[in-house]
C-alpha positions as CSV (number, residue, x, y, z in Angstrom):
1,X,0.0,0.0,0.0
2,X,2.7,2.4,1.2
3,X,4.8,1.9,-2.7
4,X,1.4,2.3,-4.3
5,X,0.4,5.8,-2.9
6,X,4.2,7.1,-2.9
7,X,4.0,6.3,-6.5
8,X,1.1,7.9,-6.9
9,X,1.5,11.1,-5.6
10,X,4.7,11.6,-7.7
11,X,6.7,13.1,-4.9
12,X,4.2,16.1,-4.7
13,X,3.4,16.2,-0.9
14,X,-0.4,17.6,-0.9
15,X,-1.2,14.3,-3.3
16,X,0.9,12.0,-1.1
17,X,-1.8,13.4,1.6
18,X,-5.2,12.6,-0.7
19,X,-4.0,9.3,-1.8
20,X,-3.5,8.3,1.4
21,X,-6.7,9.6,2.9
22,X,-8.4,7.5,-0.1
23,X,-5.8,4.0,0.8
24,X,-7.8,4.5,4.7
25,X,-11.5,4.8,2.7
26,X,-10.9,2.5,-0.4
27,X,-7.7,0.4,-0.4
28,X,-8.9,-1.6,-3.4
29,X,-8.9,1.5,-5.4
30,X,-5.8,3.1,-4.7
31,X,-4.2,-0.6,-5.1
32,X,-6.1,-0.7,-8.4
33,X,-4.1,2.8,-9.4
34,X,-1.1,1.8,-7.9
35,X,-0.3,-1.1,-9.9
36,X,-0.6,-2.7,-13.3
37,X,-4.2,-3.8,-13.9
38,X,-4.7,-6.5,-15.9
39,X,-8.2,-5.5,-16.8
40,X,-7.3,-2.5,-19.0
41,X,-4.5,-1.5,-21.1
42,X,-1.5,0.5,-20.2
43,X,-2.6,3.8,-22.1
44,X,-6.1,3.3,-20.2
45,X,-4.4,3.2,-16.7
46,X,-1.5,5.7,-17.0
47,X,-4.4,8.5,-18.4
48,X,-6.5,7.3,-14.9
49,X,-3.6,7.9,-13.0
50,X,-2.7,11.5,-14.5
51,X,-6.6,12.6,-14.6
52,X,-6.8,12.0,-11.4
53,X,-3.5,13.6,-10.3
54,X,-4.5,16.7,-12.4
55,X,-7.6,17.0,-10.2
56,X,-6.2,16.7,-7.1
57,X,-3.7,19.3,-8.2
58,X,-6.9,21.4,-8.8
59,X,-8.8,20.8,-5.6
60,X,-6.3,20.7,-3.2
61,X,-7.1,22.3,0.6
62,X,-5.3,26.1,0.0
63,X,-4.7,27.4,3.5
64,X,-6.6,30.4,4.4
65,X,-4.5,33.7,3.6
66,X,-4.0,36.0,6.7
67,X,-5.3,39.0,7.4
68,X,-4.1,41.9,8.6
69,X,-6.5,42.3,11.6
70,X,-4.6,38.7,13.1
């Protein structure tokens, strides 16, 4: 589980976070991403992996800026 969600967050430490939030919800799923499926072909998984990468580069939390008034 651990080599599947370091692979999939590429080294980018806000991914690292979501993919292991989803490993504690859905195991089978990140294993599924993780590794290579037999079920579909290469091309299929490795655009999976990076459409989903892309969106959680998207919707990452952003901290709340600071105000002046704190």
């Amino acid at each position: 589980m651990h080599q599947a969600v370091v692979r999939l967050s590429e080294g980018r430490l806000g991914q690292l976070r979501m993919w292991l939030d989803e490993a504690k919800r859905n195991p089978e799923t990140v294993l599924w991403f993780g590794e290579s499926p037999r079920d579909v072909s290469q091309d299929t998984h490795a655009f999976g992996v990076e459409f989903i990468n892309g969106f959680l580069d998207r919707h990452l939390d952003i901290p709340a800026e600071c105000t002046d008034d704190e």
